[in-house]
N, C-alpha and C positions, 0 to 999 in steps of 0.2 A: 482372579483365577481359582481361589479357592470356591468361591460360591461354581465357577463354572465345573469345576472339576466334582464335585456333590450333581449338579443335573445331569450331567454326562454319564454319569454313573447310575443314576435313577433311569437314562433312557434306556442303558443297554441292562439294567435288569429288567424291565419292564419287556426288551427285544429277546429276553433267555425265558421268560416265562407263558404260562398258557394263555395266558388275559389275552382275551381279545382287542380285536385294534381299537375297537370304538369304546371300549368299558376302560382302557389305559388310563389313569392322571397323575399328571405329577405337582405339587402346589409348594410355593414357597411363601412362606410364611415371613414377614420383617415384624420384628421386634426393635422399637426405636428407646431412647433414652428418655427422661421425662422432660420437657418442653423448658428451655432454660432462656432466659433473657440475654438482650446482646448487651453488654453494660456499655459499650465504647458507644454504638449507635445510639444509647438513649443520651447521654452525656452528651451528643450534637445535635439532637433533639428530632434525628427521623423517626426515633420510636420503632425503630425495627426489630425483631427477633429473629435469632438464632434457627435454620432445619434443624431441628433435634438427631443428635449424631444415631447411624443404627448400632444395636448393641448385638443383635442377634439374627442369624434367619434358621428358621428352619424349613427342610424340602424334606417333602413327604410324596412315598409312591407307592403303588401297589405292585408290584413288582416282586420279583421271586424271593427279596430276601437277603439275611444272612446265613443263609445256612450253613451244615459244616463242613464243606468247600468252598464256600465264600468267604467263610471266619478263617480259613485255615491260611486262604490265599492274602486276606487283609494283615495277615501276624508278619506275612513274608515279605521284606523289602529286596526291591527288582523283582517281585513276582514275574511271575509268565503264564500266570494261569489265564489273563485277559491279554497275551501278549498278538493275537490277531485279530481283536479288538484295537488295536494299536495303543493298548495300556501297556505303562512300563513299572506299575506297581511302584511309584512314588508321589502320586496325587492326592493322598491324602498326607503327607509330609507340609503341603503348600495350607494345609488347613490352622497346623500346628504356627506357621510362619505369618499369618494374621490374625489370630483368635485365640485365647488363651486355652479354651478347654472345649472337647465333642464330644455331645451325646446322642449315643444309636440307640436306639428302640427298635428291634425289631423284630416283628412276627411271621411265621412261614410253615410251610409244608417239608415235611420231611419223614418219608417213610409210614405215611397216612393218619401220622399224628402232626399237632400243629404245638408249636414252641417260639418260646420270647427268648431273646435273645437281648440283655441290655450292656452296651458297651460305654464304659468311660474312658476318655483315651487326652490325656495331657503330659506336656514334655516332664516334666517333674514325676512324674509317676510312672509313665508308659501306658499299658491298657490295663483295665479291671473289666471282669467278664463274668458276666452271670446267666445261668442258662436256667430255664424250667419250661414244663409244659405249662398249656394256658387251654381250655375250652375250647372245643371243636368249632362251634358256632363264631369264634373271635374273627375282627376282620384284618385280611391279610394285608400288615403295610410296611414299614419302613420309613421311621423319620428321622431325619439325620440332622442334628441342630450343632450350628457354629454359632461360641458363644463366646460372649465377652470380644469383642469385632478390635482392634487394638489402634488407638489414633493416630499412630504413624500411617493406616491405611485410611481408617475411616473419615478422617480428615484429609486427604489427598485431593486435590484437584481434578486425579483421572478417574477419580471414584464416582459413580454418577450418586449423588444422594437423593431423587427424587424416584418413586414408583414407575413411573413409566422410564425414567430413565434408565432403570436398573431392567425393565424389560427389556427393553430396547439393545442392550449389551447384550444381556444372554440370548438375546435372537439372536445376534448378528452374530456370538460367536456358535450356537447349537445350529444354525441355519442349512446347515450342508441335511443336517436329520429331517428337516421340512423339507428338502429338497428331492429327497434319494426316492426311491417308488414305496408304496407303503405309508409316506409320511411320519406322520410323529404321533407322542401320545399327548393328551390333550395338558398343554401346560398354563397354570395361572402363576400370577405373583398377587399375593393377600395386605391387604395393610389396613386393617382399624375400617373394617368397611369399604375399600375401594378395590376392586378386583380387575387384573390388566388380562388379557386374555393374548397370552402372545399366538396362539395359531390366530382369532381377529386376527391381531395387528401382523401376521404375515399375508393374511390376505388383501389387507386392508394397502399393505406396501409393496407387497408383489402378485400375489394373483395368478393370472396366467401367464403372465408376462416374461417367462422362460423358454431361452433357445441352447442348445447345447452344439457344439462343434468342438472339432480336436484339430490341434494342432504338434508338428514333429519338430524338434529342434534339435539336432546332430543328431541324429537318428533314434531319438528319444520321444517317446509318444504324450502328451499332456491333453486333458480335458478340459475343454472350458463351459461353463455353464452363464452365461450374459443373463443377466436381470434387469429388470426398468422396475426403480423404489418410487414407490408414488408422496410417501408424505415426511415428515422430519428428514428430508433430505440432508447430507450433509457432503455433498459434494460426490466427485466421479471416481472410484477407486478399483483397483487390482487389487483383489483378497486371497490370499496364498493356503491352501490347507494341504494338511495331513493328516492320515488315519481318521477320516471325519470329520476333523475338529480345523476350526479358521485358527492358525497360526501367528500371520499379521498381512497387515492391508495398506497398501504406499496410494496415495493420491494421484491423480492423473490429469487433473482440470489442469490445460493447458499445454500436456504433452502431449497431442492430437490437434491439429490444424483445426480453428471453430469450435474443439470442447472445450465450452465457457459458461459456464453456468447451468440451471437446469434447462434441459432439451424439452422438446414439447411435440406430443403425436397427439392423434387425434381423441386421444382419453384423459389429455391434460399435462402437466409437466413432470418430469421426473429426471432423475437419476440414475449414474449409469453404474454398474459394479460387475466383475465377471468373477466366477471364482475358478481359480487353477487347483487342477489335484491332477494325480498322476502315484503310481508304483514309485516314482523315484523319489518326490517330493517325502512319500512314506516313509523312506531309508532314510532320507536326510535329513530330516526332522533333529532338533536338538531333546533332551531327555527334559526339557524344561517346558518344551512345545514352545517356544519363545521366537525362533528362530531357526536357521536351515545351517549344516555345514555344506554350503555350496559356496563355491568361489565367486567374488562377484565381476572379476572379468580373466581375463587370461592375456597374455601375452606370448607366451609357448608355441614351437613349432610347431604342435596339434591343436594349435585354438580352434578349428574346425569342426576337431572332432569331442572336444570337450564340453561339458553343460555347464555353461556358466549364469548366475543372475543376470546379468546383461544382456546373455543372449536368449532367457527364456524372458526375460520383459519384454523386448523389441521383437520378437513372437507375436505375444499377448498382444502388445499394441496393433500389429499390423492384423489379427483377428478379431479388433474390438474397430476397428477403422472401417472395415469389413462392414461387417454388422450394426455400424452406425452411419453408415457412408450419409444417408438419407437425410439426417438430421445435422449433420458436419457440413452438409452443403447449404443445407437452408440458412444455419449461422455464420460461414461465412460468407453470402451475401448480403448478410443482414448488419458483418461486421464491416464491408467494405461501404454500404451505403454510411454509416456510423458514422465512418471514416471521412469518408466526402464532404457529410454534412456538417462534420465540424470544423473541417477548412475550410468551407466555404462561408460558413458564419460565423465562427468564432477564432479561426488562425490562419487565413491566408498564405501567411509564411511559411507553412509546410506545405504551398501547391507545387514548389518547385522540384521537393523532393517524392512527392505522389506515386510518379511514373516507378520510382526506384522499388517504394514499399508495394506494387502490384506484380513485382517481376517476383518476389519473393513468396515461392509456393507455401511456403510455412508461418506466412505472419498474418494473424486476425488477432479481433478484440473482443471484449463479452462486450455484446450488442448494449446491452444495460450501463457498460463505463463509464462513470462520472467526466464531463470534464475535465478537473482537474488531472485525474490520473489518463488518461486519453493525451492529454498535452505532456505530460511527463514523461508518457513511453515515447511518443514521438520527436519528441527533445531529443531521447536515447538515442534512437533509429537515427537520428540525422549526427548525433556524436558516432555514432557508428561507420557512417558513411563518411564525412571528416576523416576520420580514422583510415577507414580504407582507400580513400583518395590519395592520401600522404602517405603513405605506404605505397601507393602504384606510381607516387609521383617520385619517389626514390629509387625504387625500380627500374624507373626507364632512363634515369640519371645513371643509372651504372652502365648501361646498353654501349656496347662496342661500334666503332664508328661501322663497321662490318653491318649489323643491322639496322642504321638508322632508315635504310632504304628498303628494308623489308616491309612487304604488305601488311605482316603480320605487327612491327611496331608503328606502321602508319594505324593500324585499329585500335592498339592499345593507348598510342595517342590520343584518337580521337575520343576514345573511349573518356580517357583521363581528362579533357580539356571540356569534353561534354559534362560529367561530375563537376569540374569546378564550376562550369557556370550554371548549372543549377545551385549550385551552395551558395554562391554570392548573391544569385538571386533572395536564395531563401533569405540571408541575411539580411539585402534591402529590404525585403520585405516585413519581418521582422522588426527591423527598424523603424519603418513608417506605420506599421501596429504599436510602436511602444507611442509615437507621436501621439496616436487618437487616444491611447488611453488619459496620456499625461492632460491631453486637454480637455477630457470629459472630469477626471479628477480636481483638473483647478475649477473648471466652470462651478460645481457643484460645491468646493472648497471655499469660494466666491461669496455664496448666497449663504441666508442667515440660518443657522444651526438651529436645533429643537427649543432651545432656551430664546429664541428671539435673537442671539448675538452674533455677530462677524468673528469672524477668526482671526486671532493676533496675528501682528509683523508673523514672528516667527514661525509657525505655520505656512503662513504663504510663502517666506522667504526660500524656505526649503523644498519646495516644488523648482525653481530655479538654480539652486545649488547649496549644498549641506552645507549649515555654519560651521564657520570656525575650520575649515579645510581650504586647499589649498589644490593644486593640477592633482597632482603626482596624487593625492591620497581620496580624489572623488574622480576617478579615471569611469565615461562613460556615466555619469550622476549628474551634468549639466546639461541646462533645460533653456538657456538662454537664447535658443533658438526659436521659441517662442515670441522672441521682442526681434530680430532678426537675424536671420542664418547664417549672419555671417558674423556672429559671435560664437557661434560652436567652435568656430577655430582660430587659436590663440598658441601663443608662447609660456606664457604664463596668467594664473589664475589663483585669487584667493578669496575667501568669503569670508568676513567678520572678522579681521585678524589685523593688527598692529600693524603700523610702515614698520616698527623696527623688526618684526617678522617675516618680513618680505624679502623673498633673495634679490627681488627689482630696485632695491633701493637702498644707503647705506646711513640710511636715519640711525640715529642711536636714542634719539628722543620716544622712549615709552611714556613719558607721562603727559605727553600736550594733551592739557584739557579736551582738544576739540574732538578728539579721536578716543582718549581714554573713557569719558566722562561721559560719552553718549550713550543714548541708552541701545542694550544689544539689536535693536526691533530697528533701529537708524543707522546703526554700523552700514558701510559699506561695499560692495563687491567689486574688485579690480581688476581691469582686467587689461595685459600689455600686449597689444598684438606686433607680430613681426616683429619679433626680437629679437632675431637674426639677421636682420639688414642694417644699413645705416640710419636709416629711417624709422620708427617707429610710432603710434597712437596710441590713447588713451581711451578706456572707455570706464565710467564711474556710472552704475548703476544704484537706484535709491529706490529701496522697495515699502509702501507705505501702507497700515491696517486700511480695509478695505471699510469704507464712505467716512474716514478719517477725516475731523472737519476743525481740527485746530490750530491751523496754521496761520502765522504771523509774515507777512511782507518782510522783506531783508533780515528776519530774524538771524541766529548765527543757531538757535536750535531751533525753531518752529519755521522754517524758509527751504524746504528739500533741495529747491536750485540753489541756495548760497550756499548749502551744507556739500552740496555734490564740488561747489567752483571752489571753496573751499578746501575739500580733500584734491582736487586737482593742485591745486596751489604746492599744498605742504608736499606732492608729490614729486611734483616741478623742482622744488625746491633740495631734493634729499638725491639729486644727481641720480636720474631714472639710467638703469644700465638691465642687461639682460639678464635674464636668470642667471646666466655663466660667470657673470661680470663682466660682459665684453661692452663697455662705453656707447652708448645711442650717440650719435650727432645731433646737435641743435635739442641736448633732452629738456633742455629747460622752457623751452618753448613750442615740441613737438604738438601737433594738433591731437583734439581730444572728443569724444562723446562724452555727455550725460544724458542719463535717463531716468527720470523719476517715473516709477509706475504708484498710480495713484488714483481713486476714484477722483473725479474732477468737481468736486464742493467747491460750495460759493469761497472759504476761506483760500482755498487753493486755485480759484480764478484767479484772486485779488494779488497774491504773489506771483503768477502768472503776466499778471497784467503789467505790477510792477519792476518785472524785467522785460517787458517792453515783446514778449512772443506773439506770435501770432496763433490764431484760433484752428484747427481741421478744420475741414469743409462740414464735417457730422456735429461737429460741436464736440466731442467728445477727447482733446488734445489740444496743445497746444507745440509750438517749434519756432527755431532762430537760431541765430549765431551772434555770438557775443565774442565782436572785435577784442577787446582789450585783454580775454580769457582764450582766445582764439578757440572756441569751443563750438562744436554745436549743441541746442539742446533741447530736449524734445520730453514734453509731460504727455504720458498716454496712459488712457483710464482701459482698468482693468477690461471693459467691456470691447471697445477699440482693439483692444491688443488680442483679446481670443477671437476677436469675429477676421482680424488678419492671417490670424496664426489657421482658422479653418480655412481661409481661403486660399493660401497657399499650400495649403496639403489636401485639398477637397480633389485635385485631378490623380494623386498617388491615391490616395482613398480609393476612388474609384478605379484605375485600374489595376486596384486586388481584390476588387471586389466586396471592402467593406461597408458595410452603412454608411449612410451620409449622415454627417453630425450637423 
């Protein structure tokens, strides 16, 4: 503010004096610190340094001057001598509040002699002032230097520290003076050699590219001036001014149906910004320029008639909608194709909710939306819908028997019962999307890593259900559906965990060897179905590293089928009962599965063989039942198990239309 309030002052002496428009300049000069090391960056060894902080700028103009109605009005605080300039003769207060000390130099015309004028002006002293004439021939300028820049500011993150960036700011806030008829005087920013030329860079960002319209809000008149920024874009904004000067600017990507990124006509892409002024905006203005005393909404029985920020926003937007209609329609069809394409190839599960997000006049995406964030708002959209289904579905719960026969709750009905079954759809669908991913993630989990190696038990274990858990605490985390669907649903469930852990069983035995002692990668997964009837089964699953080839015939640890009949045994044994505790019938001998999944090695034939199984028809498995264990038991190699698991979900695949795996 300080730097802006120094050019703003250079412009309008420059606009009180004779200079012609084209001989005008005003130059700002940076003075930076001496080039200092970053000591934290080299000590991590990027070897980076430090922008050297700025210490000083000085703006110099030709312009009328100090003279002694300028010196007279500068000594007065609340002046009024620039008070229809919409100066309130406190701007140079903001100089003293980031920089320790200012000095003016300045030369002028007065009275057809020409006089210097040098002002020191710091809060510890106030002004010193020295006056003399200087030679007719001297050239007429004004420089006004802020010095000693203070690191509360100069350090700041809203501070731009780069040359162009600091152009870049005092455009955008002097920009109304580029805009006005006349133009501006020609302004540089100087640094050690690099010269920014911010009129270039207004043409370079706006050009002709200027339309003006007005608009009334409670009978209150506002101008808008719409521009298209061609380059450092930084997004779509409402720029608010007064008295000339831009005030403050609020963002808009997004508050316009299809404004989503930069738009594009046929000179390339840009940026959208309007700027608002108006007589009132002038009065309201705070004495800081910071901000407006206007309300920002009303509630009052004249809210009609009152000007509120809300209601001169929603103004502004509905003449910037206007004005960009052209380019709002091209992106949102560009955001519904977006849309389509990424249900269709990447989330099926949002086709059921599709129909819902076209009804809604107000919802597009930036064509450009990643994925990921594409899936996340749509997630929302459909928590939304959720939301508002169960809400209408309580609604019509309250309904008097008086309208159950009206036409009017037969549609809201149907309405509500039309939403649920799109939701559940979404949900199946959804669901048979988590299937294909889980099986593209083992298949590839499967084969051999960059190092040449297979991935331990545990890794693979955990694609079928998180060790060391239990139902209740991997709710939706089971994958056992993979080996067959009709172990997705159970009574109870645990993975890697102790019989005496188990609420199915009243072992008190933690230490048997056979279960304590085994390694985590052999632990096994239990699982008690129907344990709510009288009846009940078992099913022992044994999940082995994959082309795993050290297994020993009836060993009691290198034998997966003795180890699985095994853990059947001890569990037969420990009086099988429900989660509840409510007693199974016959538990000690209820019937049971095991399933060792296992790549099918020559050592794991030979234990195969010597329980007496029989081979698949692919060679790739093995199955029987063992009288004496009353079990069934089935070895199926990891390959066998995904090429089932595809073919049972290959006709849902297909009718959502994803890839065939």
């Amino acid at each position: 503010m300080p730097l802006f309030e120094a050019v703003v002052n250079s412009i309008q002496s420059l606009d009180d004096s004779s200079v012609k428009a084209e001989d005008q300049k005003i130059i700002i000069d940076i003075e930076r610190y001496p080039e200092t090391e970053d000591f934290d960056a080299l000590k991590s060894n990027r070897g980076r340094k430090k922008e050297p902080l700025i210490k000083s700028f000085k703006i110099i103009d030709n312009g009328l001057g100090f003279n002694s109605e300028n010196w007279a009005s500068f000594q007065e605080l609340d002046s009024q001598h620039k008070l229809a300039k919409g100066c309130r003769g406190v701007g140079r207060l903001l100089w003293l509040k980031a920089f320790e000390t200012v000095r003016i130099e300045s030369s002028f015309l007065e009275e057809g002699k020409t006089y210097s004028r040098v002002i020191n002006f710091s809060e510890q002293n106030g002004f010193q002032e020295t006056l003399g004439p200087v030679a007719s021939h001297s050239t007429i300028e004004t420089i006004v230097e802020l010095k000693c820049f203070l690191d509360t500011y100069s350090k700041s993150a809203s501070t731009p520290k780069t040359t162009h960036g600091l152009a870049q700011a005092v455009l955008d806030h002097c920009l109304w003076y580029f805009l006005r008829e006349g133009c501006c005087a020609e302004i540089t920013i100087k640094e050690e050699g690099e010269v920014v030329s911010l009129n270039d860079l207004y043409e370079e960002k706006v050009g002709k590219d200027v339309e003006r319209s007005t608009i009334n809000v409670n009978g209150t008149k506002f101008e808008l001036t719409h521009l298209k920024f061609r380059t450092n874009t930084t997004g779509h904004k409402i720029s608010y001014c007064a008295e000339n000067r831009l005030v403050k600017s609020e963002k808009i990507d997004g508050k316009l149906t299809g404004l989503h990124g930069d738009l594009e006509d046929d000179k390339g892409n840009f940026s959208y910004t309007t700027y608002v002024t108006s007589d009132f905006l002038d009065d309201a203005v705070r004495v800081e320029r910071d901000d407006f005393s206007i309300p920002q909404s009303s509630e009052s029985l004249f809210e009609k008639q009152e000007v509120t920020f809300d209601a001169i926003r929603s103004n502004v937007l509905l003449a910037s909608e206007k004005y960009l209609s052209e380019f709002l329609e091209k992106n949102k069809k560009q955001s519904s194709e977006r849309i389509s394409d990424f249900i269709s190839n990447d989330a099926p599960h949002y086709r059921p909710i599709a129909k819902h997000l076209e009804k809604e006049e107000s919802f597009s995406v930036d064509p450009n939306i990643s994925k990921r964030d594409l899936d996340l708002l749509l997630h929302k959209k459909k928590y939304e819908l959720e939301q508002s289904t169960l809400n209408q579905g309580h609604k019509l719960e309250k309904k008097g028997l008086a309208e159950l026969n009206s036409s009017e709750f037969r549609k809201e009905l149907d309405q509500y019962l039309s939403n649920i079954s799109d939701l559940k759809k979404s949900d199946l669908a959804e669901y048979v999307g988590h299937r294909k991913v889980v099986i593209n993630l083992l298949e590839k989990a499967l084969g051999k890593s960059d190092h040449e190696k297979y991935q331990a038990e545990e890794f693979v274990h955990n694609f079928f259900m998180p060790m060391r858990t239990e139902s209740d605490e991997s709710i939706n985390s089971s994958n056992l559906w993979l080996i067959d669907d009709r172990l997705a649903f159970h009574d109870f469930m645990a993975s890697d965990k102790t019989l005496s852990s188990m609420p199915i069983t009243d072992s008190k035995d933690t230490k048997e060897p056979d279960l304590l002692q085994l390694q985590i990668y052999d632990n096994p997964i239990a699982v008690s179905e129907g344990g709510k009837q009288p009846l009940g089964s078992l099913v022992i699953v044994e999940i082995k590293r994959p082309m795993r080839d050290d297994y020993s015939p009836r060993s009691a640890l290198k034998d997966p089928i003795n180890q699985s009949l095994d853990y059947l045994m001890r569990i037969r044994k420990s009086k099988v009962q429900t989660r509840n505790g409510r007693p199974i019938a016959n538990a000690d001998s209820m019937p049971a599965f095991c399933y060792i999944l296992a790549d099918v090695t020559p050592k794991l034939v030979e234990c195969c063989e010597s329980w007496e199984l029989t081979p698949t028809s692919d060679g790739q498995g093995y199955f029987g039942y063992h009288k004496y264990y009353n079990s069934y038991i089935e070895v199926i190699s990891f390959d066998r198990m995904l090429k089932i698991a595809k073919e049972r979900n290959r006709v849902f695949f297909e009718k959502l239309g994803i890839p065939s795996i």
